[in-house]
N, CA and C atoms as a LAMMPS dump frame, in Angstrom:
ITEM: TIMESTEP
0
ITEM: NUMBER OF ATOMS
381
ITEM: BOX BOUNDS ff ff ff
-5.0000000000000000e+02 5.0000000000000000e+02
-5.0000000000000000e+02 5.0000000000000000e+02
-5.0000000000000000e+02 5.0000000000000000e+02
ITEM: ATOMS id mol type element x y z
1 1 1 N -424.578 -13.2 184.873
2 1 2 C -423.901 -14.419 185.278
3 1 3 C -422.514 -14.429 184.647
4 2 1 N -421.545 -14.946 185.547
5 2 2 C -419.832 -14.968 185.105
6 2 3 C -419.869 -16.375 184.423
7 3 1 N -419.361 -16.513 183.136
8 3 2 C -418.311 -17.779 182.893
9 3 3 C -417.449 -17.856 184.301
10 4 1 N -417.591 -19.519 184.715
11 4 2 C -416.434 -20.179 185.355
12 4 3 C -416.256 -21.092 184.657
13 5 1 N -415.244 -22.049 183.743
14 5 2 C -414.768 -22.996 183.338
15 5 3 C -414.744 -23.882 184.535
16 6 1 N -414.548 -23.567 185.294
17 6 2 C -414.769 -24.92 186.818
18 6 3 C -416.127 -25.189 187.085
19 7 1 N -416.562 -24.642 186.766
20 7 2 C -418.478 -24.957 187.079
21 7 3 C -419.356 -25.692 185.45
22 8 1 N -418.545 -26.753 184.599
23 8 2 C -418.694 -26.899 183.787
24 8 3 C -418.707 -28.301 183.685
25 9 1 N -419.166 -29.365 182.382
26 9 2 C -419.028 -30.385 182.048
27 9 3 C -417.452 -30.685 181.773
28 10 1 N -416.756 -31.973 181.895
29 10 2 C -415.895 -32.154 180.741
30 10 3 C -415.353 -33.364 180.515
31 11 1 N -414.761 -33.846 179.837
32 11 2 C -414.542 -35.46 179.578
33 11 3 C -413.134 -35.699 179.541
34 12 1 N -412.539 -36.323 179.522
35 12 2 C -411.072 -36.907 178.921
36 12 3 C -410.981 -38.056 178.229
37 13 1 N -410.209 -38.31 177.59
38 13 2 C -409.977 -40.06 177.521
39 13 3 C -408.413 -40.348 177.449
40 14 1 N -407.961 -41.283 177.654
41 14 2 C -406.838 -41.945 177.629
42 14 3 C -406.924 -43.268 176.784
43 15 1 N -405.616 -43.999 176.775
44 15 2 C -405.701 -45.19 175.76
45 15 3 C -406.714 -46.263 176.316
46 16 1 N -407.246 -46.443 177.528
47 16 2 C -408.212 -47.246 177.82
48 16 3 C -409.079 -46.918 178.667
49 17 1 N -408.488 -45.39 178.991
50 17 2 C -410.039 -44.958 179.923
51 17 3 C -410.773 -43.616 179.137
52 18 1 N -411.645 -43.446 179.867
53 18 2 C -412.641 -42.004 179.813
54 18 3 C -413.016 -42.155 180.834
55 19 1 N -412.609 -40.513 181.378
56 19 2 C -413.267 -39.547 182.113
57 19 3 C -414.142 -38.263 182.164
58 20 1 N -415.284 -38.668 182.937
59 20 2 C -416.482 -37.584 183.264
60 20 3 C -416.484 -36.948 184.496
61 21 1 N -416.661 -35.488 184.368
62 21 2 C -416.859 -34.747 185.332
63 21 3 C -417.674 -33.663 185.134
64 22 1 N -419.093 -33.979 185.704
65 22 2 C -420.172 -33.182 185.247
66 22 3 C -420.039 -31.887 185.979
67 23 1 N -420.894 -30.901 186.036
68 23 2 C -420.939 -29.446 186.862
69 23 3 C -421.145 -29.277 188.244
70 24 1 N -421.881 -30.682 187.997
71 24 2 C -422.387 -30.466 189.666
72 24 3 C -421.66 -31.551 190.476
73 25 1 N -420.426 -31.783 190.24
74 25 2 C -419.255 -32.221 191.052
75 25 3 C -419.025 -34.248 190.504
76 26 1 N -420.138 -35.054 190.189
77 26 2 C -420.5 -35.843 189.821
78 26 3 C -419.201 -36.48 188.583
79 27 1 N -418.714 -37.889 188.736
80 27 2 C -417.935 -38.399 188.115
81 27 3 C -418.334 -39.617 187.59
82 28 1 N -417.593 -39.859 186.409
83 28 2 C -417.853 -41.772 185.718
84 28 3 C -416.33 -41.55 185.334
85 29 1 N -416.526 -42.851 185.333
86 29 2 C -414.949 -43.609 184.571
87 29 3 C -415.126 -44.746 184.796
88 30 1 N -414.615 -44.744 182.969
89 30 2 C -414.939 -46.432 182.173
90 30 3 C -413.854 -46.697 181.657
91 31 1 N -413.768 -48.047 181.588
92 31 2 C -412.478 -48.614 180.949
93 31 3 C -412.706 -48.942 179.586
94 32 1 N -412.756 -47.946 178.499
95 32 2 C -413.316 -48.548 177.404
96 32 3 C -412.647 -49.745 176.632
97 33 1 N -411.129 -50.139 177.228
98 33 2 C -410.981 -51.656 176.479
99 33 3 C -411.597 -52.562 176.941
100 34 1 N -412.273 -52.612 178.208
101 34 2 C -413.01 -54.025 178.664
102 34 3 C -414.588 -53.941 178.465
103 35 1 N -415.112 -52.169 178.631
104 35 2 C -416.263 -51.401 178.377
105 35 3 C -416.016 -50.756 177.591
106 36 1 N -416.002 -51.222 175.741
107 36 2 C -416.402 -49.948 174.691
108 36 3 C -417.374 -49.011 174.514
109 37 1 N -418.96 -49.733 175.796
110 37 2 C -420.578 -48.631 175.41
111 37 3 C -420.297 -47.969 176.337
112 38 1 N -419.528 -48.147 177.875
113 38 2 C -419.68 -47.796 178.582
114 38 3 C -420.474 -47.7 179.146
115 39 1 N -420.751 -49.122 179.609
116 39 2 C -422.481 -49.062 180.529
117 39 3 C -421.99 -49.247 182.598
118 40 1 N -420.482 -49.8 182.368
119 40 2 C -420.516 -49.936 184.109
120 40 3 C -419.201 -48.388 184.43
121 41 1 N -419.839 -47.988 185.265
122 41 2 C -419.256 -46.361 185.573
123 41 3 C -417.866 -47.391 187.133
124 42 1 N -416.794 -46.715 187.021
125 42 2 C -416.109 -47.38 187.462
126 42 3 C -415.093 -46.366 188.74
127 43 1 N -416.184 -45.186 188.673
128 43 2 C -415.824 -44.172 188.85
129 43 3 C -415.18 -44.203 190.884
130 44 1 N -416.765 -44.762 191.698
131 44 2 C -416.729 -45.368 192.732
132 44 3 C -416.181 -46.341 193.159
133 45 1 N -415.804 -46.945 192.629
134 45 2 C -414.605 -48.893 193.245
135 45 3 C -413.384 -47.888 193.521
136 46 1 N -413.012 -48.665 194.673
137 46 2 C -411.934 -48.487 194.86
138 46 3 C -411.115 -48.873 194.262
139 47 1 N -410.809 -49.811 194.023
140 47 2 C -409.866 -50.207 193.06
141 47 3 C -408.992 -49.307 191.666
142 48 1 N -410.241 -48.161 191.412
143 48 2 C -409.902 -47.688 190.336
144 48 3 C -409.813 -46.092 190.766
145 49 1 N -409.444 -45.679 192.149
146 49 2 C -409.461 -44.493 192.685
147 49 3 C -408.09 -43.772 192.429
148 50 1 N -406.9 -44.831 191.988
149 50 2 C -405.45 -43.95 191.216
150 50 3 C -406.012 -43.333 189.68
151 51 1 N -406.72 -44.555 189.288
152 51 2 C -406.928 -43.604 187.521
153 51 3 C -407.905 -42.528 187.948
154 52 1 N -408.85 -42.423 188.661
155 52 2 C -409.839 -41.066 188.817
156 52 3 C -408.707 -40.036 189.134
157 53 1 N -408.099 -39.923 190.241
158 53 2 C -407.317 -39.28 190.938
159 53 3 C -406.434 -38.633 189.805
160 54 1 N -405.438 -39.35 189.029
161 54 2 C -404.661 -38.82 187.988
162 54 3 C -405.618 -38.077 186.602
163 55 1 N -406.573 -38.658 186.34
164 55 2 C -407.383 -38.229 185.528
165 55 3 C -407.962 -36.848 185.946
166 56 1 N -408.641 -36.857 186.897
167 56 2 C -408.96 -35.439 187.91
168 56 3 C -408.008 -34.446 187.674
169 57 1 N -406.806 -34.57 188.145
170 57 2 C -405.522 -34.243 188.069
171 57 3 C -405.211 -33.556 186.611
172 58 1 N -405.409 -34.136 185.869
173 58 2 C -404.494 -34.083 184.353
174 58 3 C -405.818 -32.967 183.919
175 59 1 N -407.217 -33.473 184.477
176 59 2 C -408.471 -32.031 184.038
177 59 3 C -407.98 -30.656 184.653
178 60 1 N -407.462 -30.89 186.183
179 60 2 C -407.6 -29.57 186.721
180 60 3 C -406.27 -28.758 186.457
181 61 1 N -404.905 -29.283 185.329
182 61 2 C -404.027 -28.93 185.015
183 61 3 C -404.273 -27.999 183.286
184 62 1 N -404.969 -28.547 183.181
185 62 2 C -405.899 -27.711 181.812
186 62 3 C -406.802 -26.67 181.96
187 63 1 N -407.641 -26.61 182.654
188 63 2 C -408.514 -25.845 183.212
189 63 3 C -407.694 -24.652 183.73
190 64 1 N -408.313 -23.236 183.18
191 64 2 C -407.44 -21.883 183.517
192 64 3 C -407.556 -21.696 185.223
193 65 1 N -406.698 -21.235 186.206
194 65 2 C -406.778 -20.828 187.082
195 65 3 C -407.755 -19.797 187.493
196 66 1 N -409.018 -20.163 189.03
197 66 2 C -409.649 -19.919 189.076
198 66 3 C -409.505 -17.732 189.037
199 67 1 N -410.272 -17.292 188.774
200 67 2 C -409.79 -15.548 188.574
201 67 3 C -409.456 -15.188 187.198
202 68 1 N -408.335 -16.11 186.205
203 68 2 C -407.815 -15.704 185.285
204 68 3 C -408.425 -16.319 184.3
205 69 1 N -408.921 -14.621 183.404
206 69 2 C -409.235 -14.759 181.936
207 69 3 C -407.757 -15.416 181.356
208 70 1 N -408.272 -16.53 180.528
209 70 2 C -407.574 -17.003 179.189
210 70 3 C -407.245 -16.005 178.703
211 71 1 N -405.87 -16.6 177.555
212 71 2 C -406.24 -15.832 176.071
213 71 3 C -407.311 -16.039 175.667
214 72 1 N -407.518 -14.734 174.767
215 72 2 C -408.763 -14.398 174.208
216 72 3 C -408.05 -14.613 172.513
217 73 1 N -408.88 -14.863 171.092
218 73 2 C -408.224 -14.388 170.362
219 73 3 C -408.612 -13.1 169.753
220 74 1 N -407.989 -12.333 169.091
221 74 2 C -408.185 -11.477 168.536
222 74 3 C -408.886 -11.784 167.442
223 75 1 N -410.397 -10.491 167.314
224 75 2 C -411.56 -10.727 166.802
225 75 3 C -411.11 -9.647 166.039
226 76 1 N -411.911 -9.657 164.406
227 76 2 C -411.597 -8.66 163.562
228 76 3 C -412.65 -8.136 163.775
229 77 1 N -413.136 -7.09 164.121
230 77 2 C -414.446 -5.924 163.987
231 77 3 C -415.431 -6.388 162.281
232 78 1 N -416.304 -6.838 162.628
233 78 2 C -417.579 -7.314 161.802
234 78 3 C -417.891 -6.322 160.903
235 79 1 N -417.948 -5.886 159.347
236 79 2 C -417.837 -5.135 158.726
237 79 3 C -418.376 -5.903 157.31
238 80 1 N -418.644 -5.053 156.326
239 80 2 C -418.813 -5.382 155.06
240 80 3 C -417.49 -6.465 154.262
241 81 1 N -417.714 -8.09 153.828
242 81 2 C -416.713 -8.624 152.96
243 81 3 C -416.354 -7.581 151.602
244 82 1 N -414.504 -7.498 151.932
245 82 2 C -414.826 -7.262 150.117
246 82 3 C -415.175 -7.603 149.09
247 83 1 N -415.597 -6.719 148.255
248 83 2 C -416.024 -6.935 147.195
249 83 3 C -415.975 -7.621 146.482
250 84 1 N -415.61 -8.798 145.681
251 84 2 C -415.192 -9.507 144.471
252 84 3 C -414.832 -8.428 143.141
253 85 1 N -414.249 -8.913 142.697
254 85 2 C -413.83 -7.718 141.07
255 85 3 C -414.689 -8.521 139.761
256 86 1 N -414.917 -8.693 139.063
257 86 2 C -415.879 -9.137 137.842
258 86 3 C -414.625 -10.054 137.422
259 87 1 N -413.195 -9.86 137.411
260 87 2 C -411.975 -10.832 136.909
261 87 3 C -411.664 -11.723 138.195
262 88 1 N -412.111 -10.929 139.461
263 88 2 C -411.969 -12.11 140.322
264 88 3 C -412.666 -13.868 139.932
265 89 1 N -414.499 -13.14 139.257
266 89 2 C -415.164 -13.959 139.066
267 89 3 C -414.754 -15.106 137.812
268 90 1 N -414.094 -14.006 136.666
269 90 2 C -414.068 -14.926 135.287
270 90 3 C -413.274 -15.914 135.585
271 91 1 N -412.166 -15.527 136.551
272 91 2 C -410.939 -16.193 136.579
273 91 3 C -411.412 -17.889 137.761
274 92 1 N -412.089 -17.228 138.694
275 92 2 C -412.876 -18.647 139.085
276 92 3 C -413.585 -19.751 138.02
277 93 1 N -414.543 -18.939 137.102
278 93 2 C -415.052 -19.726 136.123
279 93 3 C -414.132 -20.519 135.574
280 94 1 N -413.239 -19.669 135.015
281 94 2 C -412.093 -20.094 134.436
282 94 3 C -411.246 -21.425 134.875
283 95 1 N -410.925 -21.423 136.017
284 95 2 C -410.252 -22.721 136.925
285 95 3 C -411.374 -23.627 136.657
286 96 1 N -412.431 -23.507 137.413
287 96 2 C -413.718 -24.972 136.872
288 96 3 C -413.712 -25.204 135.822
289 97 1 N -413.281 -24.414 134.548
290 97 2 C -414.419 -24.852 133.155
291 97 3 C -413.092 -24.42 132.589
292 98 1 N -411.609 -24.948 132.397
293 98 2 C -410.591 -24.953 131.399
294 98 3 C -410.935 -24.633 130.383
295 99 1 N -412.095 -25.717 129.574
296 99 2 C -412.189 -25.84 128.286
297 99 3 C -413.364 -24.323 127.41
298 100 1 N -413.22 -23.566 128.502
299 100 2 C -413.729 -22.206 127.71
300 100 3 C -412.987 -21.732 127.274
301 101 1 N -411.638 -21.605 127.27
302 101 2 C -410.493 -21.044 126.271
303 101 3 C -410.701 -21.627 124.936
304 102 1 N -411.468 -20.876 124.304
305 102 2 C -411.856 -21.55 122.886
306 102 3 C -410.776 -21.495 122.17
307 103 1 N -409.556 -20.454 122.347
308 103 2 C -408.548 -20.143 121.834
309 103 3 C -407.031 -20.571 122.074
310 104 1 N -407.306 -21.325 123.113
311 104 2 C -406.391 -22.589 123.903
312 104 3 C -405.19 -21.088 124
313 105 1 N -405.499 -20.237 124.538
314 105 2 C -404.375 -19.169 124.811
315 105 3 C -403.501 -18.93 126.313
316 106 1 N -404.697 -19.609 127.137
317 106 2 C -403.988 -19.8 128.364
318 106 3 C -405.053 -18.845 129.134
319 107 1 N -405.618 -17.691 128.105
320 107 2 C -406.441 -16.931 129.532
321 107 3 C -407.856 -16.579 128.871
322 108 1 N -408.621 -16.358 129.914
323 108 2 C -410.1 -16.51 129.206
324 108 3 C -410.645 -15.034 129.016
325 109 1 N -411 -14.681 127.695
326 109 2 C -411.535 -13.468 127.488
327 109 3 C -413.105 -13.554 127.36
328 110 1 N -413.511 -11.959 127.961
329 110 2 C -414.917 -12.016 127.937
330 110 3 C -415.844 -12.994 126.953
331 111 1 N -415.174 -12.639 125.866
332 111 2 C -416.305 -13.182 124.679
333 111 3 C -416.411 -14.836 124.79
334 112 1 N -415.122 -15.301 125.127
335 112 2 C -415.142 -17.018 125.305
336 112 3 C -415.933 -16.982 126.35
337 113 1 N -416.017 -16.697 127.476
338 113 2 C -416.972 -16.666 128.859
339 113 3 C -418.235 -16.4 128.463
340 114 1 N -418.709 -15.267 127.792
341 114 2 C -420.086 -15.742 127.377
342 114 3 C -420.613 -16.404 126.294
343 115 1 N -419.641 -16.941 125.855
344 115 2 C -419.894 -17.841 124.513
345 115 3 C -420.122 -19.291 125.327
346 116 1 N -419.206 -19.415 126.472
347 116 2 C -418.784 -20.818 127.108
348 116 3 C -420.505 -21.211 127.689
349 117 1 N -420.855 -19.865 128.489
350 117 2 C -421.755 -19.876 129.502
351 117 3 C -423.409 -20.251 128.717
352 118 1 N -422.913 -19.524 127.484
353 118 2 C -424.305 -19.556 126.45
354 118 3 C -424.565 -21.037 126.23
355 119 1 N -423.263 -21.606 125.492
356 119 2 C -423.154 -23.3 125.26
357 119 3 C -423.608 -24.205 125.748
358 120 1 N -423.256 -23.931 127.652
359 120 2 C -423.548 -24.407 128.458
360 120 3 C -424.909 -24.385 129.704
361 121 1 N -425.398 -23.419 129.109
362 121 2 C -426.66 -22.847 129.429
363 121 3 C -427.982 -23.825 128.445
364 122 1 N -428.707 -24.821 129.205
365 122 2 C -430.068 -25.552 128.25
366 122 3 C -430.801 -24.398 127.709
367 123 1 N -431.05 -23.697 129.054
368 123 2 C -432.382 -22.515 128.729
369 123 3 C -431.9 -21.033 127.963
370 124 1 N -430.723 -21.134 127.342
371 124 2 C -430.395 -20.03 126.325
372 124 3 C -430.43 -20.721 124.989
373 125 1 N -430.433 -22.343 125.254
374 125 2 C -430.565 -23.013 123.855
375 125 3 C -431.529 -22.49 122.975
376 126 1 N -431.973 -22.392 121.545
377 126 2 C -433.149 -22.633 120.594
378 126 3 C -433.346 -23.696 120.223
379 127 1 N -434.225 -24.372 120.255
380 127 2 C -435.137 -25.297 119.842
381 127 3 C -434.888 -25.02 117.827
């Protein structure tokens, strides 16, 4: 089966309307300042056959021409994430938990990191 974008659901809205246009050709339109639930479909009155008409209009000006693929975007080929580095990690710790610089030096060395982590760890506590 082909994607057609014309053989599809789609909606619009404007400052006081919404428009529906289901797949199988089928329309509503509500005036949501007089109808906010949208319970009376306003789609059929005549009266309201310029806003369908322009609304229709303003869908089938969006919608790609029937034949032509869209842009597509460019997909990166699915592969292994890199790696993280072990300083990628400290240095994350580091941003959350400032106050492990026991040495207020500006950068966090191993031994403060597992000193920080020990501190902060209940279940490395002793009783």
């Amino acid at each position: 089966m082909k994607y057609d974008p014309h053989e599809e659901s789609y909606s619009l809205r404007s400052n006081d309307w919404r428009y529906i246009r289901y797949e199988n050709g089928k329309e509503e339109l509500y005036n949501t300042a007089s109808d906010p639930n949208e319970w009376k479909n306003l789609a059929t009155e005549a009266q309201h056959s310029h806003e369908v008409n322009r609304l229709r209009h303003v869908l089938a000006s969006r919608l790609p021409k029937k034949g032509v693929v869209p842009p597509q975007p460019q997909w990166k080929a699915p592969g292994k994430p890199e790696p993280k580095s072990n300083e990628y990690w400290k240095n994350l710790y580091f941003k959350k938990n400032p106050d492990a610089d026991a040495d207020k030096d500006g950068t966090l060395s191993w031994p403060e990191l597992q000193a920080h982590k020990k501190a902060a760890d209940p279940a490395a506590q002793t009783p």
